[in-house]
C-alpha positions as CSV (number, residue, x, y, z in Angstrom):
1,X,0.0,0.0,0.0
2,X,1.7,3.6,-1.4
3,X,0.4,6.6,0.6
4,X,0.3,9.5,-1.5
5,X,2.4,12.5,-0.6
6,X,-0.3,15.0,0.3
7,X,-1.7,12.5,2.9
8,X,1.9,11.5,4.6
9,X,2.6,15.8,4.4
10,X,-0.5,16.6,6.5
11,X,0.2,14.1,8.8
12,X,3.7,15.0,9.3
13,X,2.0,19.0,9.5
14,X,-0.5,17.6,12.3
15,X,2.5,16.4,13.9
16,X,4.4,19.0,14.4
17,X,1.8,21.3,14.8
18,X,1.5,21.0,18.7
19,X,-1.0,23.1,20.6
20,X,0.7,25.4,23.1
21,X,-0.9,23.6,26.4
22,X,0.8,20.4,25.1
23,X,4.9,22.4,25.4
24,X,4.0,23.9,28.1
25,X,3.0,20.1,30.1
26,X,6.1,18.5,28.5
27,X,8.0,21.5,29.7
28,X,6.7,20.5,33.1
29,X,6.8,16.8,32.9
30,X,10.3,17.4,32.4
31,X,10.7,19.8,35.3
32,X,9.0,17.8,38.0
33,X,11.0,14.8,37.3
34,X,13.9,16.5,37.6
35,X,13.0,17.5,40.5
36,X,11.8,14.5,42.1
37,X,15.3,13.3,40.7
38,X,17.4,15.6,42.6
39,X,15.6,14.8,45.6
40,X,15.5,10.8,45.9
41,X,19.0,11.4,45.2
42,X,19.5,13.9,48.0
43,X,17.9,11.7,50.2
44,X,19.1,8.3,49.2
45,X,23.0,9.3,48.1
46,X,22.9,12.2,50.7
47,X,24.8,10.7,53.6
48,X,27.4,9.3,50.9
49,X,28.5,11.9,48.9
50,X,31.5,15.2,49.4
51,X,30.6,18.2,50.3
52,X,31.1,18.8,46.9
53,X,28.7,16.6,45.5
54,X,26.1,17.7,47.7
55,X,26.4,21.6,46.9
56,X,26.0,20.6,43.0
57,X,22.8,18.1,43.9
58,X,21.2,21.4,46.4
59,X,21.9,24.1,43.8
60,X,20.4,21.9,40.7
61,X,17.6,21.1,43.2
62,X,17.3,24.8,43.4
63,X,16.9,25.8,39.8
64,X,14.3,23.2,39.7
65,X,12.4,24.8,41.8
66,X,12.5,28.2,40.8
67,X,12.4,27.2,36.9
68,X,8.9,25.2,38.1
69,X,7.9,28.6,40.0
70,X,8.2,30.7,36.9
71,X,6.2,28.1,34.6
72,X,3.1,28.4,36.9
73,X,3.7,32.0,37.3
74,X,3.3,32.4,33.5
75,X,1.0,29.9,33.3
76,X,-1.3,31.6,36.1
77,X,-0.7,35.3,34.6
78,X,-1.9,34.1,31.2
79,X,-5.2,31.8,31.9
């Protein structure tokens, strides 16, 4: 079965043609898991790992948080 290129070049359109809500969840899919991340890994690897180590794990769990702040801020301000 051949599918004819004006049928395979809408669905490829439809495809990439995401609906803004849909970024914006990946966007925060990706940010909470992260987070989680960074925390089970604080709290399991905690009492094991340099000081070092640590400070990297407690300042990436920081950016998490704040880049999760500012995606519901925006997401607040605008619906």
């Amino acid at each position: 079965m051949i599918m004819d290129m004006t049928s395979f070049f809408t669905t490829v359109s439809d495809m990439t043609n995401l609906r803004k809500s849909v970024v914006v969840d990946m966007i925060m899919v990706q940010l909470i898991s992260l987070t989680l991340g960074c925390f089970m890994l604080l709290v399991f690897s905690g009492p094991d790992m340099t000081s070092k180590d640590l400070s990297w794990v407690i300042g990436a769990l920081f950016i998490c948080f704040s880049a999760t702040g500012i995606v519901y801020r925006r997401l607040g301000q605008q619906g």
